[in-house]
C-alpha positions in Angstrom: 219.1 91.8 24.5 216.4 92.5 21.7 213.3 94.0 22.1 210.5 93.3 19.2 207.0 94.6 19.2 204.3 93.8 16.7 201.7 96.7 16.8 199.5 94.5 14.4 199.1 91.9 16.7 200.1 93.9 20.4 202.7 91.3 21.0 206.0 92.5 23.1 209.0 90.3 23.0 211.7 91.3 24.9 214.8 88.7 24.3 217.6 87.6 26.8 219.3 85.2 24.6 219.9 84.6 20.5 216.5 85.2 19.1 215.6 81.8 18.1 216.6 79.6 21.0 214.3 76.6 22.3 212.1 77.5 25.4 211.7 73.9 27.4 209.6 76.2 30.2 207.0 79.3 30.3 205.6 80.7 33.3 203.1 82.6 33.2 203.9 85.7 35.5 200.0 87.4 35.1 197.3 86.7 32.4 199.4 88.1 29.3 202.8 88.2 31.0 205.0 84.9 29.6 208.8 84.4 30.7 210.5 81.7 28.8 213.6 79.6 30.4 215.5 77.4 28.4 216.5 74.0 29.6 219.3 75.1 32.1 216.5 77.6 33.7 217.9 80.5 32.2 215.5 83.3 31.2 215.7 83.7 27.7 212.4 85.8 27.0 209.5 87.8 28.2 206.4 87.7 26.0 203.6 90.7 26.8 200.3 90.0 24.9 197.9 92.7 24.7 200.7 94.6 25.5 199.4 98.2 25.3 196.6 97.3 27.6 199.9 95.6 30.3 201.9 98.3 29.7 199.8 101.2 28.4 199.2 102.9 25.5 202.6 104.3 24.6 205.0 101.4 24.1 208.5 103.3 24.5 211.5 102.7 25.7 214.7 104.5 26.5 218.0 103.0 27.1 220.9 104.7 27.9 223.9 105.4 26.1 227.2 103.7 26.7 230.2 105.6 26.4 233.1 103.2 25.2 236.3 104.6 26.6 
């Protein structure tokens, strides 16, 4: 998983697959709320335009840490 924001433009990106790979669907899950499947109807993205307005003003995010034993 990758996660790309643009603050320039507000755009979100949050990728499933190899950045890169075809989309042959989007749905649109809410004005400015885009999932992308590929042609086997696998999610590969979610696009969030306008995002701070979506999401808020503070785009964060905090993942946790895996400990490799």
């Amino acid at each position: 998983m990758k996660i790309e924001y643009d603050p320039e433009r507000d755009l979100l990106y949050i990728y499933f697959a190899e950045p890169g790979e075809k989309s042959a669907e989007t749905v649109t899950i809410k004005p400015g709320v885009y999932a992308d499947f590929n042609k086997d109807g696998k999610l590969i993205g979610i696009e969030v335009i306008d995002a701070k307005e979506i999401m808020g003003e503070k785009i964060e995010f905090k993942l946790p840490e895996l400990s490799i034993a």
